[in-house]
N, C-alpha and C positions, 0 to 999 in steps of 0.2 A: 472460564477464559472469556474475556470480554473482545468484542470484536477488533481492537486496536492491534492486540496480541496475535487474535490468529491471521489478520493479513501479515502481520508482520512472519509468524512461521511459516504460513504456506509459500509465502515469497520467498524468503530464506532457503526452503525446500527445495526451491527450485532452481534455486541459483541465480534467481534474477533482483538487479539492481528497483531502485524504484522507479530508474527511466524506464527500466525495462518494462515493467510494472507496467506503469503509464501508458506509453505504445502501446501492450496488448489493450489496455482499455480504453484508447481512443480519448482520456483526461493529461491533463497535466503533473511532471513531478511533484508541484509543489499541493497538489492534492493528495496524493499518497502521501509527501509526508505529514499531513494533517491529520489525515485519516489514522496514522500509523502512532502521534502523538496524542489522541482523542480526542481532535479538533471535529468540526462539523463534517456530518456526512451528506449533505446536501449540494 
């Protein structure tokens, strides 16, 4: 499973949105969704 995959289950898991995502990590949505489509993780 490539990292794109398991943010996306563990999030899923949880029931959280990717804003929700976001808030808890102190980053932006539109970094989750990058992260989430295999965009940079920097």
């Amino acid at each position: 499973m490539i990292l794109a995959d398991k943010i996306i289950t563990l999030r899923k898991r949880n029931g959280w949105s990717q804003e929700e995502l976001a808030d808890r990590l102190g980053i932006s949505r539109q970094s989750v969704s990058k992260w989430e489509s295999g965009g940079s993780y920097s």
